[in-house]
N, C-alpha and C positions, 0 to 999 in steps of 0.2 A: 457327869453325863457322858455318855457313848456310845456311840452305834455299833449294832456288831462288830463289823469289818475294824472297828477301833480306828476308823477314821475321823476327822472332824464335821464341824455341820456344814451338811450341804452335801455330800459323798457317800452318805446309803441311802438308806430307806427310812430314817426315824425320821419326823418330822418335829427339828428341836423348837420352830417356832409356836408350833401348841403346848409344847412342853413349857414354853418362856410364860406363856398365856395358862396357863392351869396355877403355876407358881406364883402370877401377877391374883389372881382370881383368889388366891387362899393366904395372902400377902406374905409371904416368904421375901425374909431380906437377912435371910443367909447366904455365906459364899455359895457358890456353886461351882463346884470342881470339874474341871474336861479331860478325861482319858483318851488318850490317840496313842496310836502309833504308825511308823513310818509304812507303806505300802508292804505286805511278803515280811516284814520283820516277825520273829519269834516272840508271843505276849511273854513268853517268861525267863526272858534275855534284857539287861537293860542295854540301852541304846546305845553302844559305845563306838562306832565308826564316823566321822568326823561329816561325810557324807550324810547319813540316817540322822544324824542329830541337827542337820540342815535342815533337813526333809520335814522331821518332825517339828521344830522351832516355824518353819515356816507356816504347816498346819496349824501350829496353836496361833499364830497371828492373824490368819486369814479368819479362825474358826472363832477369837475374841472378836474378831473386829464384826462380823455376821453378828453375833450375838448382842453387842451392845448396839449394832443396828434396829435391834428389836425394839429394844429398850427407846431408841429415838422415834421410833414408829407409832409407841403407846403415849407420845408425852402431850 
């Protein structure tokens, strides 16, 4: 999952929690893989500045932890 901008959830426009809910609805219990990248970085550069890989580490944490939010929401 990805929102254009290749930000994590909560930083565009997709709304990943319908998305959780459509998945939940057709019982999908595969992984589910999150594409991000750090803000202005190049999609087809991997991330290698020690800064940018902060940046992006810390979106994938914030953007797991939203996610399994959902997950606590549906129980």
């Amino acid at each position: 999952m990805s929102d254009p901008t290749r930000g994590g959830n909560g930083s565009g426009a997709v709304d990943f929690e319908a998305q959780f809910d459509a998945l939940l609805r057709i019982v999908f219990d595969e992984p589910v893989i999150m594409e991000c990248l750090p803000p202005t970085h190049d999609s087809v550069s991997p991330v290698s500045s020690e800064g940018n890989r902060r940046v992006l580490e810390d979106e994938l944490s914030r953007s797991r932890e939203i996610w399994r939010g959902y997950s606590s929401a549906h129980r």
